[in-house]
C-alpha positions in Angstrom: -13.8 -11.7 -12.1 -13.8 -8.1 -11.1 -13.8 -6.5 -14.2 -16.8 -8.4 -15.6 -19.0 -6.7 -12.6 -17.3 -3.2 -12.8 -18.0 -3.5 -17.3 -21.9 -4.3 -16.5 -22.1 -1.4 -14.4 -20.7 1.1 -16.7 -22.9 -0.1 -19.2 -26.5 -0.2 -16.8 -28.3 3.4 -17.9 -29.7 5.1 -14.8 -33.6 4.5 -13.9 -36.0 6.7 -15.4 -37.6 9.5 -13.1 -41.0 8.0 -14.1 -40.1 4.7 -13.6 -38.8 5.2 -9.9 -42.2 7.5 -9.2 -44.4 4.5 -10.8 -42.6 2.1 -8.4 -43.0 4.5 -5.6 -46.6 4.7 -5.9 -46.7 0.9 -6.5 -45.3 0.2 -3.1 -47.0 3.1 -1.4 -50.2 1.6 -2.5 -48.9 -1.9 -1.8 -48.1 -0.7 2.0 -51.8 1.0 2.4 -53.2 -2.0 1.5 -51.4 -4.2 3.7 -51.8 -2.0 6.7 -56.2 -2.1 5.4 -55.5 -5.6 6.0 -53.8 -6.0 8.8 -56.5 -3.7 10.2 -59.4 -5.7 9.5 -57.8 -8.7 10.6 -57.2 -7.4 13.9 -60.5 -5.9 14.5 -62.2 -9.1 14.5 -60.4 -10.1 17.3 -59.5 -6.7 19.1 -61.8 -7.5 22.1 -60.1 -10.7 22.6 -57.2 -9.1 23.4 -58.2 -6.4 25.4 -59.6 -9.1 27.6 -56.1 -10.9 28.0 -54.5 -7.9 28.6 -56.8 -6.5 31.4 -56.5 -10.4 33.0 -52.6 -10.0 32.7 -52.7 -6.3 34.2 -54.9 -8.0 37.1 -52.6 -10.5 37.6 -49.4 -8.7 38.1 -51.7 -6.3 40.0 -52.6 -8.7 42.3 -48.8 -10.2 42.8 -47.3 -6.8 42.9 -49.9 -6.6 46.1 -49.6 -9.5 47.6 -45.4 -9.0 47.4 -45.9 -5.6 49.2 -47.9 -7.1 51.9 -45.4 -9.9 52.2 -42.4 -7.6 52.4 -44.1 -4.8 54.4 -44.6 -7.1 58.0 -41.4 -6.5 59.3 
């Protein structure tokens, strides 16, 4: 069972330089436009969550206060 894997591997001829800098510049340009994407898609809603974040800042904010107060008395 062994030997089968360690015969294919002898025989496998190593990846031309070309090859591996094609696939390179395939997934580089892959990446870029993935990250385009993801880009656009969270600009259309960028504003939305700037608004939940500042309402969860004010939030905690306001706990944070109201525990101070609470524990400041005596």
């Amino acid at each position: 069972m062994w030997t089968n894997n360690e015969k294919n591997d002898d025989k496998k001829e190593p990846v031309p330089l070309m090859t591996r800098f094609f696939r390179g510049c395939l997934l580089l340009l892959a990446g870029v436009i993935v990250l385009w994407l993801a880009l656009q898609f969270l600009a259309q809603f960028w504003g939305w969550l700037l608004l939940l974040v500042a309402i969860a800042g004010l939030i905690y904010a306001a706990i944070w206060y109201l525990r101070w107060r609470r524990d400041r008395r005596w």
